[in-house]
N, C-alpha and C positions, 0 to 999 in steps of 0.2 A: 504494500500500500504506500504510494505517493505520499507530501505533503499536501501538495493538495487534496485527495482523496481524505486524509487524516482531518483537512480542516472542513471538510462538507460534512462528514461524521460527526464533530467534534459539534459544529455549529448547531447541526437536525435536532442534536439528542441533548442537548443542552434545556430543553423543557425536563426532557426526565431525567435529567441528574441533581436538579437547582429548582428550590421553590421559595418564591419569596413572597413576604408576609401580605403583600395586595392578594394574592392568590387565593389565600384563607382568605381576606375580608370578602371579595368578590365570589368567591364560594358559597359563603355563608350566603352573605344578602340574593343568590339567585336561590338558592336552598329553602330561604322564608317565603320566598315570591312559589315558589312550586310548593309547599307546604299549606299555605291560603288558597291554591285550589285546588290541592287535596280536601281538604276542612269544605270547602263550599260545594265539590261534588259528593261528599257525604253528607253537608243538609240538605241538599237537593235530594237524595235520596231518602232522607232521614222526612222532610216535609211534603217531597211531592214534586212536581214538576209547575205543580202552581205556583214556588219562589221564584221561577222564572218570568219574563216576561212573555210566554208562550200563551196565547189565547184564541180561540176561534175568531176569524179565521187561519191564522195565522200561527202554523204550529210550529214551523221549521224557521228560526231564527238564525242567535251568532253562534250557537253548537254547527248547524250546516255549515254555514259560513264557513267555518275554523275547519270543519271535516276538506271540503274541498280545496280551500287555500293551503293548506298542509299538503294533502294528496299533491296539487298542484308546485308547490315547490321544490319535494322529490323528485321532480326532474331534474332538477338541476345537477343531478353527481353522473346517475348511471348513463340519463339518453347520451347528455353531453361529452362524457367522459369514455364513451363504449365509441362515439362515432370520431372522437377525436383521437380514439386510439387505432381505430378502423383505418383511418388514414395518414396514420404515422406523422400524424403532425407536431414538429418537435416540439414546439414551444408550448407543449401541455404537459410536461414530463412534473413540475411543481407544483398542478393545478389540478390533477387527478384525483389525488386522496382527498384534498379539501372540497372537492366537488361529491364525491363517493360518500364519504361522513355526510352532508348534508342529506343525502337521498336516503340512509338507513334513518338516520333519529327524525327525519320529516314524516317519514311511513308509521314508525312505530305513534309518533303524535296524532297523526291524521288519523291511523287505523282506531285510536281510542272513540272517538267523537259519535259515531253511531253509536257504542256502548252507552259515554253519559246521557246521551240524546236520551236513551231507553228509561220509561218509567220505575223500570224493573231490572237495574244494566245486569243482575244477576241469573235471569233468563237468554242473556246471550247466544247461548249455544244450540238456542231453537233456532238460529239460522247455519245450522251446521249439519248436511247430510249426513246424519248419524244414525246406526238404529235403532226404533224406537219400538218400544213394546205396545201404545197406544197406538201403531199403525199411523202417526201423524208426521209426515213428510213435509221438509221446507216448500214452498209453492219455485219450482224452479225457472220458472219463466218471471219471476220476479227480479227486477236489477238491483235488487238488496242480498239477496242471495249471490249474486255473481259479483257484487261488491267484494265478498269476503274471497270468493277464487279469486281473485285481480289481484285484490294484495295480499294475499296470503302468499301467492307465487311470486310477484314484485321484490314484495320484503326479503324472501327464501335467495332469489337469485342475485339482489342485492350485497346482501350479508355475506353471500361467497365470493362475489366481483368484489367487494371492499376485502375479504379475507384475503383471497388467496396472495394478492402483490404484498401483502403485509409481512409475510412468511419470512422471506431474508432480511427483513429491517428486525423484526423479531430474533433470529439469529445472531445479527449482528449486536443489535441490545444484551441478548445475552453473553455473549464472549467479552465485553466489555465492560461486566456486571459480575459483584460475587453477593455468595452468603444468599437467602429469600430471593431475591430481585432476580439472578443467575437463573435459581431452579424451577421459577415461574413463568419467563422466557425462553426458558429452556423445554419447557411444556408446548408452551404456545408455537414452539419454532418448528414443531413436528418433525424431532431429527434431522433440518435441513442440514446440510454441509457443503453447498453450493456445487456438487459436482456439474458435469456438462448434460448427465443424463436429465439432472431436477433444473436444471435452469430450462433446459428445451421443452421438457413436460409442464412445466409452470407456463411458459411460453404460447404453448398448444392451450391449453385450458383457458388462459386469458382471451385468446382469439375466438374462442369456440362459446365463453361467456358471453365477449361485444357484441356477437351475430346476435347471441342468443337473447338477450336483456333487450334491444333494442322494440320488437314488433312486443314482447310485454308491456315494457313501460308507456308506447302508445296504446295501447288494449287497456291499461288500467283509465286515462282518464277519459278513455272514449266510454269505456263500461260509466264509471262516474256521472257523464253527459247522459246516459240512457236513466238515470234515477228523473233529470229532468224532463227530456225529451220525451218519453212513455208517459206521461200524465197529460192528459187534455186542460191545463190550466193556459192562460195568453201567455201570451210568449214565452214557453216552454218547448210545445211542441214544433219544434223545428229541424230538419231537418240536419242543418248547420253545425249542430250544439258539438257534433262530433269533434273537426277539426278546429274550430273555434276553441273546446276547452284544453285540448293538446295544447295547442298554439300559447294560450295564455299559462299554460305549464311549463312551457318551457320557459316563456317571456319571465314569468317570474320567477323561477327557477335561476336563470344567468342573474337575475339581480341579486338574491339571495347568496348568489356562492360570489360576487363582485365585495358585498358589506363582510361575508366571510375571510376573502381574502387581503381587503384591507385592516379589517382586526388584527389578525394575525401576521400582517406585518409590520401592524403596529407594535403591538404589545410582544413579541416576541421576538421582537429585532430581526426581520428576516429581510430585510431591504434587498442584502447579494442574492435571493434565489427568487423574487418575486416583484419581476419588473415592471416600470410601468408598459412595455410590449405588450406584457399579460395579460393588465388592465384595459388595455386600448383595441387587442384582438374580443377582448368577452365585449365591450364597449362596440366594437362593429356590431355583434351577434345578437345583443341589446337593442340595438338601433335596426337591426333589419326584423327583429321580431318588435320590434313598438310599430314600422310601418304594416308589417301584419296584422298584429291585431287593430290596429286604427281603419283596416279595409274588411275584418270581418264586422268590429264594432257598426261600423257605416254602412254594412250588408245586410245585416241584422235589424237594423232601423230602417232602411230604404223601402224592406219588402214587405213588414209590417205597417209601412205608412202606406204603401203603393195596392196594398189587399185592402186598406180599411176596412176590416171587419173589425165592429164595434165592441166586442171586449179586448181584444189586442190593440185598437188604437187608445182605448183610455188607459190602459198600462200605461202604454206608451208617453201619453199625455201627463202623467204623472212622474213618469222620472224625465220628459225634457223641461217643460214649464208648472211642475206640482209641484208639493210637497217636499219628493225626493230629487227635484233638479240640483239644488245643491251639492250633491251629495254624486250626482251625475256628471256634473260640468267638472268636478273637482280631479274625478276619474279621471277624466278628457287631457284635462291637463297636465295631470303629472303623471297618463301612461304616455302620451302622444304630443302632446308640446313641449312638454319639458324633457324628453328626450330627444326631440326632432330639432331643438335649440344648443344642445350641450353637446350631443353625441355626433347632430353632422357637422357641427363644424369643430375641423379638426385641434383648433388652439383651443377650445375648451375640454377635449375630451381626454383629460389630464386624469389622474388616481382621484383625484376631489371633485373633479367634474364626476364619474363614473362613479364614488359612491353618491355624490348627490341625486341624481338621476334614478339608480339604483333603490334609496330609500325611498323615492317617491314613485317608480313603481309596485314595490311592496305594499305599500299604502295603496295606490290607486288596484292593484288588484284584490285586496281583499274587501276594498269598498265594491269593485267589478262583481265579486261573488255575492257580497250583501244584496244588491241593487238587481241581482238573478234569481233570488230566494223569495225577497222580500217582499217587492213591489205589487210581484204576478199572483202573490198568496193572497196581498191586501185588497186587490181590486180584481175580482174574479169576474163573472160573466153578468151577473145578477147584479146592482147597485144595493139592494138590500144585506144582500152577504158581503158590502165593504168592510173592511175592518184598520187596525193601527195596529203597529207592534211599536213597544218601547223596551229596550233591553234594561232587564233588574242589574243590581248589583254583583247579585251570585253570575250571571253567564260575563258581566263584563270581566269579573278577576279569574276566573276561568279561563276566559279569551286570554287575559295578561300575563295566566301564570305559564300557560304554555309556552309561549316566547321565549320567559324564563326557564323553559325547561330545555328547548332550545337550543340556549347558550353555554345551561349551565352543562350538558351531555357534550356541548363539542369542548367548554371549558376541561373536563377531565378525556377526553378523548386525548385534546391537545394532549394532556401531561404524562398520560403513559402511554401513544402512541406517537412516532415522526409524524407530525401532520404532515411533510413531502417526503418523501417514498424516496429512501437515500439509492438504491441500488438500480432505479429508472433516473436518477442525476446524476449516478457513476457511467450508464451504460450512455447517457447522453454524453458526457463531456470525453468521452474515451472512445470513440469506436474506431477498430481495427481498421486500417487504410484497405491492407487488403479484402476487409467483407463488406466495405460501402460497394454498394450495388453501383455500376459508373451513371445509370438515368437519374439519380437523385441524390443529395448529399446525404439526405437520411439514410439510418439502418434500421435492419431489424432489429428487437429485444432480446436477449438471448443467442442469439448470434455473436455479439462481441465477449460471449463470455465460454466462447469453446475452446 
C-alpha cells in the first residue's frame, strides 16, 4: 500500500476511529426528536385515530403524505447508483454508498407509514398472504396488498446492493482494528481476503444487482401510483400517475442525496473526495428532472382543464385559485423556478447553489404529495361531501420525528461505516494501464485488482 492509498484509508475511516463530543450532543437531540414520535404513535394508538386530524371526508392525511414522500426518496441511492454504475461512470465512485444508505433507511421509514396509518397497526399482517385457518385471504387485486410485494423486494434487494460493496471496507476496518472492534468486523467481512477469485465474484454480483434493482425500484412507485390511480376520486384517476410518480422519485431522490452529500462534507471534513464536479453532475440531473416534472405537473392540469368535467375541474379550482393555491404556487416554485434559476445557469450552480435548490425541492415535493392526497379527498364529486383537513399535533411530530430519524440512522451509519466505499476510490485512482480498455479511459471494477 502506497502513501497515498495509506492517506484515503486513513482519511475514510477517521469517522470510526475519532468521536467527538458534538456527536453525542447531536445524537442525543435526534434520539429525543424520534423518541416524541414514538410516544405520539402510541397515543395514537392508545386514543384512537381521532387525535388525528383525520375526519370524513378526509381520511388519508400527513401519514400518506410521509408514506409516499419517503417511498419517493428511496430512489435516490439504488435507481441512481445501479444506473451510474451501469455505465461506468467514474465520477460516482464517492457518491455511491451515500446515495445507497439513503435508499435503505428511506424504505424502512416509508414502509412504516401504512402500519401507523392503521387503527389497529397490530393487525398488520392481515395484508400478508399467509395461511389462515378462517379461510380469509388478502383481497389480491388490491394495490395495498402489492404495496407490501414492492417493498418488501425493494428493501431485500437494496440491503444486499448497499451490502455487498461494503465487504472489503469491512475487511479492511478490521485488519486495522484490534481487541471487540477487530472480531466484529471480522464477522461482518465474511472471511474476505481480497483474492482475485472474491474481487471478480463480488464484481459479477454487483453487475447482476444494477440490472437487477433497476425495473424494481420503478415497479415500486408505479405500484404506489396505483393506490391512487385505482380509486374513482378527481384527479386521481389518471392514467399519468405512473411515470409522473417515478419521475418525482427520482427528482426528489437526487435532492435528498445532494443535502446528504453536502453534510457530510461538511461535518466530516471530506472536501479531497467530494467535489464540487459531484455536486454540479447531480445538479444537471436535478435540473433535467425539475424540467420533467414541470411538463408532467402542466400535463396533468392541461387535460383536466381541457375535459372539464365538473368534479375534476373544482379540485382543480381549488389548488390553482382556493384554499390550497398557496400551498400550490409555493410547489411551483421551489420544484420548477427555483431550480430553473440556480441550476441552469451555470455560475450559480455552485455546492450552495445545489443545496439551496435541493432543500427547496424537498419541500416542494412533499407539499406535491400533500396537494395529491388532500385536495381530491376534500372536494369529491358531490358538494355536500366537501370536507377540510387540518393536521393535529400528534401527525405533525410524527411527520418531524421521522426526518429525525432520518439523520439520526445515516448519523450512526456514518460512524461505523466508510460513508465512501474506500476500495471503489483505490480501484478509481489506480487502474492498470494495461487493463484500461483503449475506447474509454474508464475501467472495469475488479479488473485492476487481478
Amino acid at each position: 500500500m502506497n502513501g497515498r492509498d495509506e492517506r484515503l484509508a486513513s482519511d475514510l475511516m477517521r469517522p470510526l476511529l475519532r468521536t467527538s463530543p458534538i456527536w453525542y450532543v447531536w445524537v442525543a437531540v435526534l434520539t429525543a426528536l424520534v423518541a416524541a414520535g414514538l410516544f405520539c404513535w402510541w397515543f395514537q394508538m392508545w386514543q384512537g385515530l381521532g387525535v388525528t386530524g383525520l375526519r370524513w371526508p378526509v381520511f388519508w392525511g400527513f401519514l400518506i403524505t410521509d408514506f409516499v414522500f419517503w417511498i419517493g426518496i428511496s430512489h435516490a441511492g439504488t435507481l441512481i447508483s445501479a444506473i451510474l454504475r451501469l455505465v461506468n461512470a467514474g465520477w460516482r465512485r464517492p457518491v455511491t454508498r451515500c446515495a445507497e444508505v439513503i435508499t435503505a433507511f428511506a424504505l424502512m421509514i416509508g414502509g412504516l407509514f401504512p402500519i401507523i396509518h392503521l387503527g389497529r397497526p397490530w393487525l398488520f399482517f392481515w395484508l400478508l398472504p399467509y395461511p389462515s385457518r378462517r379461510l380469509i385471504w388478502p383481497n389480491l387485486r388490491s394495490p395495498l396488498v402489492w404495496d407490501f410485494f414492492a417493498i418488501s423486494t425493494y428493501l431485500t434487494g437494496s440491503l444486499l446492493f448497499l451490502l455487498l460493496p461494503m465487504i472489503p471496507d469491512f475487511a479492511l476496518v478490521r485488519d486495522k482494528s484490534t481487541g471487540l472492534r477487530r472480531r466484529i468486523y471480522g464477522v461482518l467481512a465474511l472471511g474476505w481476503r481480497g483474492t482475485t477469485q472474491q474481487w471478480h465474484r463480488l464484481e459479477s454480483a454487483m453487475q447482476i444487482m444494477a440490472v437487477a434493482i433497476i425495473p424494481v425500484a420503478v415497479s415500486v412507485h408505479t405500484i404506489v401510483s396505483f393506490d391512487f390511480s385505482m380509486a374513482p376520486v378527481p384527479m386521481w384517476h389518471s392514467t399519468i400517475f405512473g411515470p409522473y410518480f417515478v419521475a418525482g422519485a427520482i427528482f426528489s431522490g437526487i435532492a435528498g442525496l445532494i443535502i446528504a452529500m453536502a453534510a457530510l462534507r461538511r461535518f466530516l471534513h471530506l472536501h479531497e473526495y467530494l467535489h464540487p464536479v459531484h455536486f454540479e453532475n447531480l445538479g444537471k440531473l436535478l435540473l433535467t428532472m425539475s424540467l420533467l416534472w414541470g411538463y408532467f405537473t402542466f400535463n396533468e392540469r392541461l387535460t383536466t382543464w381541457y375535459g372539464n368535467g365538473t368534479a375534476e375541474y373544482n379540485t382543480l379550482m381549488v389548488t390553482q385559485k382556493g384554499s390550497y393555491a398557496p400551498l400550490f404556487w409555493t410547489m411551483v416554485t421551489v420544484n420548477f423556478v427555483l431550480p430553473l434559476i440556480i441550476l441552469g445557469v451555470r455560475r450559480f450552480r455552485t455546492i450552495t447553489g445545489c443545496v439551496i435548490a435541493s432543500v427547496g425541492v424537498c419541500f416542494g415535493m412533499w407539499l406535491e404529495r400533500f396537494l395529491i392526497v388532500v385536495p381530491s379527498l376534500a372536494t369529491k364529486q358531490l358538494p355536500y361531501s366537501w370536507g377540510y383537513y387540518a393536521p393535529r399535533p400528534t401527525e405533525i411530530i410524527i411527520t418531524a420525528s421521522t426526518f429525525a430519524a432520518m439523520a439520526l440512522l445515516y448519523t450512526l451509519f456514518a460512524k461505523f461505516v466508510p460513508i465512501i466505499s474506500i476500495w471503489e476510490m483505490r480501484a478509481g485512482a489506480h487502474p492498470a494501464p494495461e487493463l484500461v480498455p483503449p475506447a474509454t479511459a474508464e475501467h472495469r471494477l475488479g479488473e485492476t485488482h487481478a
